[in-house]
C-alpha positions in Angstrom: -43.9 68.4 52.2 -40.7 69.5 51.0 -38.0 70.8 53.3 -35.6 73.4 53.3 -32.4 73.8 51.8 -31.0 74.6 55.2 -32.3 71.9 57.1 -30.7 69.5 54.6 -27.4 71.4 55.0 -27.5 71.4 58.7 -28.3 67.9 59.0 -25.5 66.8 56.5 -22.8 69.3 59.1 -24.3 67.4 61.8 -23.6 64.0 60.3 -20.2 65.2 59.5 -20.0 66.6 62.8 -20.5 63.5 64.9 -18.3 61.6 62.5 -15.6 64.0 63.4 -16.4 63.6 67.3 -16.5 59.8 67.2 -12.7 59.6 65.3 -11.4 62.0 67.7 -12.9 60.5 70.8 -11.6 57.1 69.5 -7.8 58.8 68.6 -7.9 60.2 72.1 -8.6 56.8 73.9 -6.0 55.3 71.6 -3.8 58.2 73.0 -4.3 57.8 76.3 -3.8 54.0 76.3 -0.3 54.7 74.6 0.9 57.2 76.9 -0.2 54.7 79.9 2.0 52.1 78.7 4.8 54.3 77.8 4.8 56.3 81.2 4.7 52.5 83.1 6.9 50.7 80.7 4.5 48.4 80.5 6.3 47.4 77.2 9.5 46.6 79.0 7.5 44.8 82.0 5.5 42.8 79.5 8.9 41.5 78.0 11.6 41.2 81.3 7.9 39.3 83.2 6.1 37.1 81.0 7.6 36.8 77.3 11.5 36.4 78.2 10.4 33.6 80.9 8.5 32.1 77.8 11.0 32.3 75.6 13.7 31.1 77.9 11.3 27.8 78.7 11.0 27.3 75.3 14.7 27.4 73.9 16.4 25.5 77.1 14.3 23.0 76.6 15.4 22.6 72.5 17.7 19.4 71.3 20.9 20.5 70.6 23.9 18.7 69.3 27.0 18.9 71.5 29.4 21.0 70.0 32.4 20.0 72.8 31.6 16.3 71.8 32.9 16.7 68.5 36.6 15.9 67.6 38.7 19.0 66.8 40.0 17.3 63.3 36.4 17.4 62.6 35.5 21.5 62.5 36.0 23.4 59.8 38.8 25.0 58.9 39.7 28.5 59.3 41.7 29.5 56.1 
């Protein structure tokens, strides 16, 4: 049993078709999400809440050398 052409051609539009569907149902989530962390500045809370307290954790905590302990003859001069 051989079908026809049509069928063929409207099963291939269909494929197509829900391809099409699936990549713009996935853009418009992706879209959505965006605008929801734009509109709360989620971004911004994200960075003043949890990664500058990281960060600031993290770098007082560093060895340093004392740059006040450090005779003035010492530094380099500015010529």
């Amino acid at each position: 049993m051989t079908e026809p052409a049509g069928n063929k051609r409207e099963f291939i539009m269909n494929k197509i078709l829900k391809v099409f569907f699936k990549i713009f149902r996935i853009a418009a989530l992706i879209y959505g999400i965006l605008f929801a962390v734009f509109y709360f500045d989620l971004d911004g809370k994200f960075l003043f809440y949890i990664w500058e307290p990281l960060m600031v954790k993290r770098y007082d905590n560093m060895k340093r050398p004392d740059a006040t302990a450090m005779p003035y003859s010492m530094k380099e001069s500015v010529e």
